[in-house]
HTML snippet that shows the backbone in 3Dmol.js (N, CA, C, O; Angstrom):
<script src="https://3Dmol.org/build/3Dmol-min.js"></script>
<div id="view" style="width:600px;height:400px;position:relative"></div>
<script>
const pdb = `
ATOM      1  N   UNK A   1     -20.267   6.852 -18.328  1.00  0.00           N
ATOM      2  CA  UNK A   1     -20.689   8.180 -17.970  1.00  0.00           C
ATOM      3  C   UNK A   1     -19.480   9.130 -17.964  1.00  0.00           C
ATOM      4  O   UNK A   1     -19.472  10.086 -18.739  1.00  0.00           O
ATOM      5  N   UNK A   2     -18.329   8.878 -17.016  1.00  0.00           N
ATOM      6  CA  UNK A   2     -17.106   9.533 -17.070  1.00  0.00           C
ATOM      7  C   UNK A   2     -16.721   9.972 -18.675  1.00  0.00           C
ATOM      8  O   UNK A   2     -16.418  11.121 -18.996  1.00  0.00           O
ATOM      9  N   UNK A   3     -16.799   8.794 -19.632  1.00  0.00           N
ATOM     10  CA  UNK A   3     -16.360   8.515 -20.884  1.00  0.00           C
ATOM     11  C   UNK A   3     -16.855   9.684 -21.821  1.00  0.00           C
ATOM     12  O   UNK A   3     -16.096  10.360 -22.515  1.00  0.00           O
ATOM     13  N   UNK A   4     -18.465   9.864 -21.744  1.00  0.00           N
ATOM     14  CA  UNK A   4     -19.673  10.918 -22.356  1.00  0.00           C
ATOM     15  C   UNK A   4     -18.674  12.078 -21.913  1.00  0.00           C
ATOM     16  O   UNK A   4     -17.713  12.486 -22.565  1.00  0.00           O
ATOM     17  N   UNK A   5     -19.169  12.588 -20.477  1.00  0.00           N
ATOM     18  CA  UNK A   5     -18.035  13.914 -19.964  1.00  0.00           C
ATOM     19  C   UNK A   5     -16.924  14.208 -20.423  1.00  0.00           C
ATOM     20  O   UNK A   5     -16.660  15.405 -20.308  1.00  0.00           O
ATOM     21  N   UNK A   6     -16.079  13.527 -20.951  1.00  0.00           N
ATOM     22  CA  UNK A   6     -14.368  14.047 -21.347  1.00  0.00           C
ATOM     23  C   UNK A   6     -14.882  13.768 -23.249  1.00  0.00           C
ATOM     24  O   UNK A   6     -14.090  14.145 -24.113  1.00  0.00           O
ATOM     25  N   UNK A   7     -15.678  13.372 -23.492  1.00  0.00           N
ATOM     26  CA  UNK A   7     -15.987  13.614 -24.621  1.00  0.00           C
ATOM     27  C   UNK A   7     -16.597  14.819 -25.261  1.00  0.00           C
ATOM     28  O   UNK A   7     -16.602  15.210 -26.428  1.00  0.00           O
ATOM     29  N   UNK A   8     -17.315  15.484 -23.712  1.00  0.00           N
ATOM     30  CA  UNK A   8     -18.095  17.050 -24.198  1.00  0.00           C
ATOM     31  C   UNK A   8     -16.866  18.091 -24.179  1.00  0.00           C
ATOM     32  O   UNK A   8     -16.867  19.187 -24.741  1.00  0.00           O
ATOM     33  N   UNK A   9     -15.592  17.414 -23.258  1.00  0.00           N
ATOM     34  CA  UNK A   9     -14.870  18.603 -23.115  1.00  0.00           C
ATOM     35  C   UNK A   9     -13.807  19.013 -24.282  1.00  0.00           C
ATOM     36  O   UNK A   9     -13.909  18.211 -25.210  1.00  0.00           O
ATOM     37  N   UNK A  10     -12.662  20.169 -24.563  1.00  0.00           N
ATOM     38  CA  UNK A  10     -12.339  20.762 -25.449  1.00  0.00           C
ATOM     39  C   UNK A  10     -10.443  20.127 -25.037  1.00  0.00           C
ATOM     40  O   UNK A  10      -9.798  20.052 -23.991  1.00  0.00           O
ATOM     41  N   UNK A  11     -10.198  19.850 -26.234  1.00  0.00           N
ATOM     42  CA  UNK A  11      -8.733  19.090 -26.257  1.00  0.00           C
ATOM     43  C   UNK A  11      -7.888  19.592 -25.132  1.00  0.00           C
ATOM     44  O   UNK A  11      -6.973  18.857 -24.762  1.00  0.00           O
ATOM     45  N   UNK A  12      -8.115  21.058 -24.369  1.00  0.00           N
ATOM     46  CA  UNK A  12      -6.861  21.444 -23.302  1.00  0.00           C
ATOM     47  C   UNK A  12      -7.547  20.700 -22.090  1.00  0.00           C
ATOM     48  O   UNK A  12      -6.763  20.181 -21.295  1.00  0.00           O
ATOM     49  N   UNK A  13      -8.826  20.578 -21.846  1.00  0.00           N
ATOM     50  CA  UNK A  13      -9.155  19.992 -20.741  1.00  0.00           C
ATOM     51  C   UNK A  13      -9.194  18.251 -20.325  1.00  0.00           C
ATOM     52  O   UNK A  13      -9.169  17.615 -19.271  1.00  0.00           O
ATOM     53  N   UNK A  14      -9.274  17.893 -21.873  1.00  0.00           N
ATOM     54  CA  UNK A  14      -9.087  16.520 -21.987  1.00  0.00           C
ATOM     55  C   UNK A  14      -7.647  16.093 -21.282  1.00  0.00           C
ATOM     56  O   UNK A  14      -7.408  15.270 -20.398  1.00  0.00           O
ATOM     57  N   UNK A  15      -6.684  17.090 -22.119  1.00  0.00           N
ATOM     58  CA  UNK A  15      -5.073  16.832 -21.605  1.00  0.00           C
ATOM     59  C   UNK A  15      -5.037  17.084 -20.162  1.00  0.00           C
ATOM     60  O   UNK A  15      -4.674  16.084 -19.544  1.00  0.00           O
ATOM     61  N   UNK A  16      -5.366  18.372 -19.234  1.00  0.00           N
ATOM     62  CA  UNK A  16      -5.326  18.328 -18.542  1.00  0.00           C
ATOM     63  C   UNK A  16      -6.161  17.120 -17.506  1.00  0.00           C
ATOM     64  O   UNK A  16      -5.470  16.536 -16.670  1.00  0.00           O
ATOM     65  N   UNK A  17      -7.005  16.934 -17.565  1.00  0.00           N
ATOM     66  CA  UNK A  17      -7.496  15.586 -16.811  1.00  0.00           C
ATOM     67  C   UNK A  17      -6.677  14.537 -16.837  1.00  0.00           C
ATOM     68  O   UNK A  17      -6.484  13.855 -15.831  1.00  0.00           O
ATOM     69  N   UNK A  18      -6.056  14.276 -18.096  1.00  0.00           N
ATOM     70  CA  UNK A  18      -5.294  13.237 -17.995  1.00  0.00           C
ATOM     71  C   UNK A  18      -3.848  13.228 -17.512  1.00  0.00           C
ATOM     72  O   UNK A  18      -3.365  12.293 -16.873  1.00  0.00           O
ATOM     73  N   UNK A  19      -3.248  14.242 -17.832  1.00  0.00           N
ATOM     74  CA  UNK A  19      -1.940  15.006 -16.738  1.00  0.00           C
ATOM     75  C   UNK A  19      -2.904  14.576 -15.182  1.00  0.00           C
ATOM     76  O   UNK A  19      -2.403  13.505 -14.840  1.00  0.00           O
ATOM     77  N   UNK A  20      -3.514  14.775 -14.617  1.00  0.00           N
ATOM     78  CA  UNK A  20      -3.796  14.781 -13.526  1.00  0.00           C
ATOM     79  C   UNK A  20      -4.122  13.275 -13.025  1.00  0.00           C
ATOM     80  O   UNK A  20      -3.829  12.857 -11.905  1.00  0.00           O
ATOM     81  N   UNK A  21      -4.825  12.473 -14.107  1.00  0.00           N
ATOM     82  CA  UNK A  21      -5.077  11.200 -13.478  1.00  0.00           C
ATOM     83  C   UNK A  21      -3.970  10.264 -13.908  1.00  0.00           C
ATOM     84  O   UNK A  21      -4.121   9.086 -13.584  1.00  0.00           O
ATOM     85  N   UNK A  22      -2.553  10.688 -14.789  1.00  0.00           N
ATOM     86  CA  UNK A  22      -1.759   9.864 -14.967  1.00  0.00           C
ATOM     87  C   UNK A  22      -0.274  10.698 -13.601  1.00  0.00           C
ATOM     88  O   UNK A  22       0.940  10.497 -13.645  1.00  0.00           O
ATOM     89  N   UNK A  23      -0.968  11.476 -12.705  1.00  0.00           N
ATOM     90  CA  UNK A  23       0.145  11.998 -12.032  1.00  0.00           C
ATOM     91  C   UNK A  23      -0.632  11.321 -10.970  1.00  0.00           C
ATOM     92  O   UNK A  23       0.174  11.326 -10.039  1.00  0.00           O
ATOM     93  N   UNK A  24      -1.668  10.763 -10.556  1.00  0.00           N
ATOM     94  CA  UNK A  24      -2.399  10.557  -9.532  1.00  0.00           C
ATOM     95  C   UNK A  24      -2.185   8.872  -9.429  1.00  0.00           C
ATOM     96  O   UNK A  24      -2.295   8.287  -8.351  1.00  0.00           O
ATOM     97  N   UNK A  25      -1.857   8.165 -10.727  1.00  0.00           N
ATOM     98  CA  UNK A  25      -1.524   7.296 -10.441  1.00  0.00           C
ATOM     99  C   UNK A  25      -0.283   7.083 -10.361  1.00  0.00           C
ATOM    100  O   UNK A  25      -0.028   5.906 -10.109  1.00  0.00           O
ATOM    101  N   UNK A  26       1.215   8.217 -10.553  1.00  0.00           N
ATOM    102  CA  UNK A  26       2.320   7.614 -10.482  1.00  0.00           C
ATOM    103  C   UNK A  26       2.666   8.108  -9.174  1.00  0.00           C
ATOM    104  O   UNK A  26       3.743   7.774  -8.682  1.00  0.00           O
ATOM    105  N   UNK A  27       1.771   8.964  -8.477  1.00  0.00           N
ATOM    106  CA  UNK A  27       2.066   8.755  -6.797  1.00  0.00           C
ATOM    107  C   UNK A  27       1.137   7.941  -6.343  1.00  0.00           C
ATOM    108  O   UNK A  27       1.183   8.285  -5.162  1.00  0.00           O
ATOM    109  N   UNK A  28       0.296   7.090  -6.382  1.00  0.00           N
ATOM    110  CA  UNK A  28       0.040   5.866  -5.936  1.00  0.00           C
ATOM    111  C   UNK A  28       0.437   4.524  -6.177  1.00  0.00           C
ATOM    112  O   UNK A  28       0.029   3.552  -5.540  1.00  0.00           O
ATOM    113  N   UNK A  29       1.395   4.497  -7.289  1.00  0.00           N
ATOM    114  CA  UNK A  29       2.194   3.645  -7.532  1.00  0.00           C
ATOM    115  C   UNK A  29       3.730   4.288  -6.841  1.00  0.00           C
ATOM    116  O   UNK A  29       4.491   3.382  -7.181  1.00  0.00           O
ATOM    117  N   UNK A  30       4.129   4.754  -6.495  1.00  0.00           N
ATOM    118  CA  UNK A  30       4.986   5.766  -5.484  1.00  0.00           C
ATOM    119  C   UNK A  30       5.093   5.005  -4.209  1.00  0.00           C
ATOM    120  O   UNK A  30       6.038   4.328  -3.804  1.00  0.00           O
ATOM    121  N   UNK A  31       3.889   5.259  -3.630  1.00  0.00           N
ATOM    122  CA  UNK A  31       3.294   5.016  -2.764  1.00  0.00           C
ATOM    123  C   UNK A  31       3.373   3.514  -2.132  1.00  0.00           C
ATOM    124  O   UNK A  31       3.612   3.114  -0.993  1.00  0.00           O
ATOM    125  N   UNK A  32       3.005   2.714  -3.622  1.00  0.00           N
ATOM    126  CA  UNK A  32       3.082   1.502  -2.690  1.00  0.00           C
ATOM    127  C   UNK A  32       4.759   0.659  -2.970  1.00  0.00           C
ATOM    128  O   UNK A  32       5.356  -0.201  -2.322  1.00  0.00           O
ATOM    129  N   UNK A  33       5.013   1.233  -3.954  1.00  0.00           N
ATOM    130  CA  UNK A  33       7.034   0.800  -3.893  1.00  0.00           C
ATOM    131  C   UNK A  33       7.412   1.223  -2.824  1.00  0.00           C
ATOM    132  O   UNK A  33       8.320   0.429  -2.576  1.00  0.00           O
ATOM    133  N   UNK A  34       7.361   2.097  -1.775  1.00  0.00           N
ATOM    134  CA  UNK A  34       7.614   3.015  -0.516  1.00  0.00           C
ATOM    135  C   UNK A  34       6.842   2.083   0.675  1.00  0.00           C
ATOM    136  O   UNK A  34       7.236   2.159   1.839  1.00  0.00           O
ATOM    137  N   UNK A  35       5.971   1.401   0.383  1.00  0.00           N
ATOM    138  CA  UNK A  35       5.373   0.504   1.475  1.00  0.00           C
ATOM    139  C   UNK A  35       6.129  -0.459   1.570  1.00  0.00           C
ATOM    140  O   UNK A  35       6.577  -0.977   2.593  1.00  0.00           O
ATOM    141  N   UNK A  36       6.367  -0.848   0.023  1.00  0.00           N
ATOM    142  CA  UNK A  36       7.019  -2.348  -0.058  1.00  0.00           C
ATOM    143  C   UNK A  36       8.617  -2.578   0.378  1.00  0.00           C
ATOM    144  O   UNK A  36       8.993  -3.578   0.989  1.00  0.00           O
ATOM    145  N   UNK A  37       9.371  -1.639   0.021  1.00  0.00           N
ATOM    146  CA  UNK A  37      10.631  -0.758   0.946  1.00  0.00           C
ATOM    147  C   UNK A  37      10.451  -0.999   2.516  1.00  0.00           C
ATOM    148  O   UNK A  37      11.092  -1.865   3.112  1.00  0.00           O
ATOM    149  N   UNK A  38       9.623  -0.247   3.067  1.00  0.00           N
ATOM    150  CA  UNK A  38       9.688  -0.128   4.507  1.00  0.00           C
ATOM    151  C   UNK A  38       8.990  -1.442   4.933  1.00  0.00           C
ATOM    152  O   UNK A  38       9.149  -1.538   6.150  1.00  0.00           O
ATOM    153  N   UNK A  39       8.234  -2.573   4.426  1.00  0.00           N
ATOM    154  CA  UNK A  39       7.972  -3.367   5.117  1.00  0.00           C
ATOM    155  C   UNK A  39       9.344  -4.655   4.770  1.00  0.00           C
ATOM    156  O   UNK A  39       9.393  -5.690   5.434  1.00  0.00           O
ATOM    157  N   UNK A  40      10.463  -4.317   3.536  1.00  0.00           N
ATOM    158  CA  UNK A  40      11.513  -5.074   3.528  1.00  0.00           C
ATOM    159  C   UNK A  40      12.500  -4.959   4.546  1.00  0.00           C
ATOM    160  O   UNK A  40      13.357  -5.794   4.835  1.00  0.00           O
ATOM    161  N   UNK A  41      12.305  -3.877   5.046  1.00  0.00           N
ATOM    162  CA  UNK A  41      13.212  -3.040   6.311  1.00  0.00           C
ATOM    163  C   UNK A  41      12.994  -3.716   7.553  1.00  0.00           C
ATOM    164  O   UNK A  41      13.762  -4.122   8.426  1.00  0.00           O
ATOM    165  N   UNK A  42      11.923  -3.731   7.429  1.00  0.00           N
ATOM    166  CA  UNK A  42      11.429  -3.991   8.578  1.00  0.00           C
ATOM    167  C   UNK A  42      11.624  -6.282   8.897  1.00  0.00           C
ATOM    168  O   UNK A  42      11.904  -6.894   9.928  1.00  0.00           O
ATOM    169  N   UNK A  43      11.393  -6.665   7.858  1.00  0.00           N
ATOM    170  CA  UNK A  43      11.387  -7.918   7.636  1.00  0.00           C
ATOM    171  C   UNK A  43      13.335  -7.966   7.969  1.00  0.00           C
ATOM    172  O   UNK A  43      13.917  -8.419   8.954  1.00  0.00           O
ATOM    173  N   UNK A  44      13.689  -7.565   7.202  1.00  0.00           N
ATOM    174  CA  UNK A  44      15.120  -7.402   7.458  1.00  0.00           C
ATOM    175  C   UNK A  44      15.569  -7.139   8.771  1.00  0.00           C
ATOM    176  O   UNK A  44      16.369  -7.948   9.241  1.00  0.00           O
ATOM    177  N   UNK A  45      15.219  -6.170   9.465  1.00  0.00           N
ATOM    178  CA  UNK A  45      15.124  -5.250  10.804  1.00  0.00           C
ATOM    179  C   UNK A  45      15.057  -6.660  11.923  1.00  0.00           C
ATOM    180  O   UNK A  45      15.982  -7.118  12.593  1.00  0.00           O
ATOM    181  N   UNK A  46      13.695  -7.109  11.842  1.00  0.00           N
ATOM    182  CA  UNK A  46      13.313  -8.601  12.723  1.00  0.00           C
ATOM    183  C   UNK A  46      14.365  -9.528  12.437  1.00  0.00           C
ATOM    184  O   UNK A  46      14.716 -10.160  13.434  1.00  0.00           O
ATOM    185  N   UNK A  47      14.881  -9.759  11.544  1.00  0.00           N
ATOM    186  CA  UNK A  47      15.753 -11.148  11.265  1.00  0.00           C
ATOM    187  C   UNK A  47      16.904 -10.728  12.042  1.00  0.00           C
ATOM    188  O   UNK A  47      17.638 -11.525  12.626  1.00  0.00           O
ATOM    189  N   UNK A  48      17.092  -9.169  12.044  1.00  0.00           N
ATOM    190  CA  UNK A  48      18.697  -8.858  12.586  1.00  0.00           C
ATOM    191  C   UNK A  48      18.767  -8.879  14.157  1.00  0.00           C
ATOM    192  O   UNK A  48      19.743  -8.956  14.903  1.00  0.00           O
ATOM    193  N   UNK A  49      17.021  -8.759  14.500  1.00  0.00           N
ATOM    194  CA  UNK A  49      16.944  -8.667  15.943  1.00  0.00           C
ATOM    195  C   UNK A  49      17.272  -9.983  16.456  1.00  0.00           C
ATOM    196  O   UNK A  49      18.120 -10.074  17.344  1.00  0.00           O
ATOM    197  N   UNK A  50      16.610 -11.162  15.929  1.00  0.00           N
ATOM    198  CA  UNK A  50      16.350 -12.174  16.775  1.00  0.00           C
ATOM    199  C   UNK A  50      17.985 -12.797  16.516  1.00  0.00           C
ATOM    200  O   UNK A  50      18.312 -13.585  17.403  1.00  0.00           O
ATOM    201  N   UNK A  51      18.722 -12.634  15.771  1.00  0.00           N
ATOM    202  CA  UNK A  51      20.180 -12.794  15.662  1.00  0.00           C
ATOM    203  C   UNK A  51      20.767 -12.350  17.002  1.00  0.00           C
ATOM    204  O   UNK A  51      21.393 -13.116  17.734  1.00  0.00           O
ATOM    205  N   UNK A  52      20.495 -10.896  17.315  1.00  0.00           N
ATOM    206  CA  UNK A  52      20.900 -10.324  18.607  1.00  0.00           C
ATOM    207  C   UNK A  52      21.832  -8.897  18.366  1.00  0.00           C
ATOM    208  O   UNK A  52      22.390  -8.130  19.151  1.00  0.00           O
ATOM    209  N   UNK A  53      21.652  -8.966  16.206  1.00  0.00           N
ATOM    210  CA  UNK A  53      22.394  -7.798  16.240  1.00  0.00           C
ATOM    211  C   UNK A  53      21.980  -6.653  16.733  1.00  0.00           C
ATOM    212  O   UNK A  53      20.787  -6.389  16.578  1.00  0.00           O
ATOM    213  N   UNK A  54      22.923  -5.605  17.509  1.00  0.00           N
ATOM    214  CA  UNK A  54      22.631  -4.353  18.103  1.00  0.00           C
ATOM    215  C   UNK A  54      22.026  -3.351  17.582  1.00  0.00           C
ATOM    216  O   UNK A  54      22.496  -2.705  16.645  1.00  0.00           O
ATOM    217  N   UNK A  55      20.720  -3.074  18.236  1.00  0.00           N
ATOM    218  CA  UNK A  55      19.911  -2.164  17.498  1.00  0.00           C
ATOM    219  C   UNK A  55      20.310  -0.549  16.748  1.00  0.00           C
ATOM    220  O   UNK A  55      19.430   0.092  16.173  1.00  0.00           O
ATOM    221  N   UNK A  56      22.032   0.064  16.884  1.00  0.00           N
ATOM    222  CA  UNK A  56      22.311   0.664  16.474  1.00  0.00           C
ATOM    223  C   UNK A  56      22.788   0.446  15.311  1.00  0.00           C
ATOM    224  O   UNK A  56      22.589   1.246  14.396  1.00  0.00           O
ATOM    225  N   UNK A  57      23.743  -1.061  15.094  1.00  0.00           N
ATOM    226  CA  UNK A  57      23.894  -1.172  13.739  1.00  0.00           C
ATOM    227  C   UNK A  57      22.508  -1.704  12.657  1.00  0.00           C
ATOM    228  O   UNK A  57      22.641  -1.827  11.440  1.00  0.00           O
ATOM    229  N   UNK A  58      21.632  -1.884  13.166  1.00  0.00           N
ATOM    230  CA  UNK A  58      20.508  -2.158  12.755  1.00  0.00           C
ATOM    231  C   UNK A  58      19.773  -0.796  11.984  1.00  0.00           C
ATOM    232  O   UNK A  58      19.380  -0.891  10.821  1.00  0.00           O
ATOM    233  N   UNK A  59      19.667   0.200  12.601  1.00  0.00           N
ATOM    234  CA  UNK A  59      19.218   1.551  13.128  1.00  0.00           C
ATOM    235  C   UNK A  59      19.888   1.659  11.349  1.00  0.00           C
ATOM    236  O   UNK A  59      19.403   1.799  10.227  1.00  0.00           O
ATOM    237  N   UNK A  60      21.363   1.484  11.998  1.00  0.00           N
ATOM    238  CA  UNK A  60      22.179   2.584  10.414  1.00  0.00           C
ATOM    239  C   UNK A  60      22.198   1.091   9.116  1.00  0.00           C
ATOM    240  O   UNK A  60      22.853   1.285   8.091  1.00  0.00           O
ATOM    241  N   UNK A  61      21.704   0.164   9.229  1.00  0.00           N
ATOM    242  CA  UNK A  61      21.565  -0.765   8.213  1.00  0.00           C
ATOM    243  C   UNK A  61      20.584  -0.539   7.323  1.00  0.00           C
ATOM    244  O   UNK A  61      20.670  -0.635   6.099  1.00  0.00           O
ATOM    245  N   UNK A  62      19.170  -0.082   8.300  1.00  0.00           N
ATOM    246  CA  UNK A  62      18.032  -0.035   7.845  1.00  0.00           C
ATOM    247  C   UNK A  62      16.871   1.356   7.674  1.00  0.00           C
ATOM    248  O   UNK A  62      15.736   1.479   7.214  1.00  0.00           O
ATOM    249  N   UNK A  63      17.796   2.192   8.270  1.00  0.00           N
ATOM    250  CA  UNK A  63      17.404   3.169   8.435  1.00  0.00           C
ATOM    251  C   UNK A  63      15.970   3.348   9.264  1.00  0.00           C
ATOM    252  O   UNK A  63      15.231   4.328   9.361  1.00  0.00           O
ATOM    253  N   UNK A  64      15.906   2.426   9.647  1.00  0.00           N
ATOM    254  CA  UNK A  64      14.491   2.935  10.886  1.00  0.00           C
ATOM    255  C   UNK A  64      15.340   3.061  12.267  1.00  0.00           C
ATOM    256  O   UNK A  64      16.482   2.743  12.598  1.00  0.00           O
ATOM    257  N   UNK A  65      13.998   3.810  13.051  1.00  0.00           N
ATOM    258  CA  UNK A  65      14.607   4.666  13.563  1.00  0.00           C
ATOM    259  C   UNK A  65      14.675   3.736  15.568  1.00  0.00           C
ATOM    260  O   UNK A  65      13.782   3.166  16.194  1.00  0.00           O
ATOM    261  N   UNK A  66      15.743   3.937  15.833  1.00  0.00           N
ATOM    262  CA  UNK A  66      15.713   3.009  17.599  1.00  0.00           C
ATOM    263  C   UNK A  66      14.423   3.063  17.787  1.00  0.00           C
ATOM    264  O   UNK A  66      13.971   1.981  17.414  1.00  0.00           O
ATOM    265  N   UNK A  67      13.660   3.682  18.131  1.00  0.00           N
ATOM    266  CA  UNK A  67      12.169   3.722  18.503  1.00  0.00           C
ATOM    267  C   UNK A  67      11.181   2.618  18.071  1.00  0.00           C
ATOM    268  O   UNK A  67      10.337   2.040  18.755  1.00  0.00           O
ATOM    269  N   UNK A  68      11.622   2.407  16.228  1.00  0.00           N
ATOM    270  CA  UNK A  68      10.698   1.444  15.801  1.00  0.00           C
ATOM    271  C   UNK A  68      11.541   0.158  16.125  1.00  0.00           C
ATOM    272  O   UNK A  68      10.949  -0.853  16.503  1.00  0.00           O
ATOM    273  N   UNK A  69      12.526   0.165  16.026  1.00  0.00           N
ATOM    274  CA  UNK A  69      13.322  -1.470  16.600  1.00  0.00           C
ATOM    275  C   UNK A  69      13.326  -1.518  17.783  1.00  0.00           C
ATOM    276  O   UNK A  69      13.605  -2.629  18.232  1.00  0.00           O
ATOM    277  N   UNK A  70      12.962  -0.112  19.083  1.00  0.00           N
ATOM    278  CA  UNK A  70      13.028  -1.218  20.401  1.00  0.00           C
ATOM    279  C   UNK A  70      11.188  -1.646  20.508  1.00  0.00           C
ATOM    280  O   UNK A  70      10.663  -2.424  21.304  1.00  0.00           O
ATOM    281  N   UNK A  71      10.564  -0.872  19.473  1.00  0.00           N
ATOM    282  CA  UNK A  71       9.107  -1.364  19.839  1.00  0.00           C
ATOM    283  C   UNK A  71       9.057  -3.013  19.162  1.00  0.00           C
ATOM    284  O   UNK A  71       8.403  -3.853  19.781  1.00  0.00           O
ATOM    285  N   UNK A  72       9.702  -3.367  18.010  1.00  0.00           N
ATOM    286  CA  UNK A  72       9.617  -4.574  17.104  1.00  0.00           C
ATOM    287  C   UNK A  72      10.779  -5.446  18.154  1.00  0.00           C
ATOM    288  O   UNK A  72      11.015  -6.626  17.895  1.00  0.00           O
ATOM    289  N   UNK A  73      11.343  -4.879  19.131  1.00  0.00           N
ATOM    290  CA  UNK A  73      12.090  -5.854  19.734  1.00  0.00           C
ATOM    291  C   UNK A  73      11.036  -6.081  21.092  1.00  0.00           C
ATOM    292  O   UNK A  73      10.776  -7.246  21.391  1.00  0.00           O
ATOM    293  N   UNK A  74      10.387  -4.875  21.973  1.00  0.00           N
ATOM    294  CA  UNK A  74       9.855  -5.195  22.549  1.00  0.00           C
ATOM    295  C   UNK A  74       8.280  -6.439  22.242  1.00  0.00           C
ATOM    296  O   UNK A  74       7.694  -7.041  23.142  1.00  0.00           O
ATOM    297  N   UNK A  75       8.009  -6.494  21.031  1.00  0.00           N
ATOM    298  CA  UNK A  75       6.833  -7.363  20.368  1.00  0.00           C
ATOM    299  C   UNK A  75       7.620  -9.081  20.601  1.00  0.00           C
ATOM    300  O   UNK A  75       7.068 -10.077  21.069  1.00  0.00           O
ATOM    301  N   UNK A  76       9.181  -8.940  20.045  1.00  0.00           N
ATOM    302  CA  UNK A  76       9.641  -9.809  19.750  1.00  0.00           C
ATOM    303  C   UNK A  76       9.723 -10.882  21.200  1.00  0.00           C
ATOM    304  O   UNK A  76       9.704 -12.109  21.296  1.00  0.00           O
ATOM    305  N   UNK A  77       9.788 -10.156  21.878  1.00  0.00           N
ATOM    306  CA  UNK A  77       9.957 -10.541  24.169  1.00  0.00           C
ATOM    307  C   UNK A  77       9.117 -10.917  24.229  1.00  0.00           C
ATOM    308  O   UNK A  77       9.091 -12.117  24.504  1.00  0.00           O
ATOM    309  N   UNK A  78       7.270  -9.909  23.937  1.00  0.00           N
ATOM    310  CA  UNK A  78       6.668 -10.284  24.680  1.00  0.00           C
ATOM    311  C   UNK A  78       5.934 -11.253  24.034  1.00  0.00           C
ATOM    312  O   UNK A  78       5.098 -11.909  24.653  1.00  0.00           O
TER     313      UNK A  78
END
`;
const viewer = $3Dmol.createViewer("view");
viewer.addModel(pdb, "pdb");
viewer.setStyle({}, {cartoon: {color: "spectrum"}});
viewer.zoomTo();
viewer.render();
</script>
C-alpha cells in the first residue's frame, strides 16, 4: 500500500520522503550507539565501584554524573 502511494507521487516528493525516512533512520541508529555507550559506562562505572575506586575519579573516567554512581553504589549496598 505504502509502495502504490510513493508511486502516485512526482520525483521531488519521492526524494523528499526518502531524505526523511533515511534521516529518521540515521537518528535511530544514533540513538541506539548512544544507549550502547552509556550502558558501557555504566558496566564500566559498577566494576570501578565494587573495586572501591572513588566515585570522583569514576565521575571524570566515565563521565556520569556523582548522582548516577552514588545511586548505582547505593543499589550496589543494598
Amino acid at each position: 500500500m505504502f509502495q502504490v502511494e510513493i508511486d502516485k507521487m512526482g520525483m521531488k516528493q519521492k526524494e523528499e520522503i526518502m531524505y526523511t525516512m533515511t534521516s529518521w533512520e540515521e537518528k535511530g541508529m544514533e540513538k541506539g550507539v548512544e544507549k550502547g555507550r552509556e550502558k558501557e559506562r555504566q558496566t564500566i562505572a559498577l566494576n570501578l565501584l565494587r573495586q572501591g575506586v572513588a566515585i570522583e575519579t569514576i565521575a571524570q573516567a566515565t563521565g556520569l554524573t556523582l548522582e548516577q554512581l552514588q545511586e548505582m553504589q547505593a543499589k550496589l549496598s543494598g
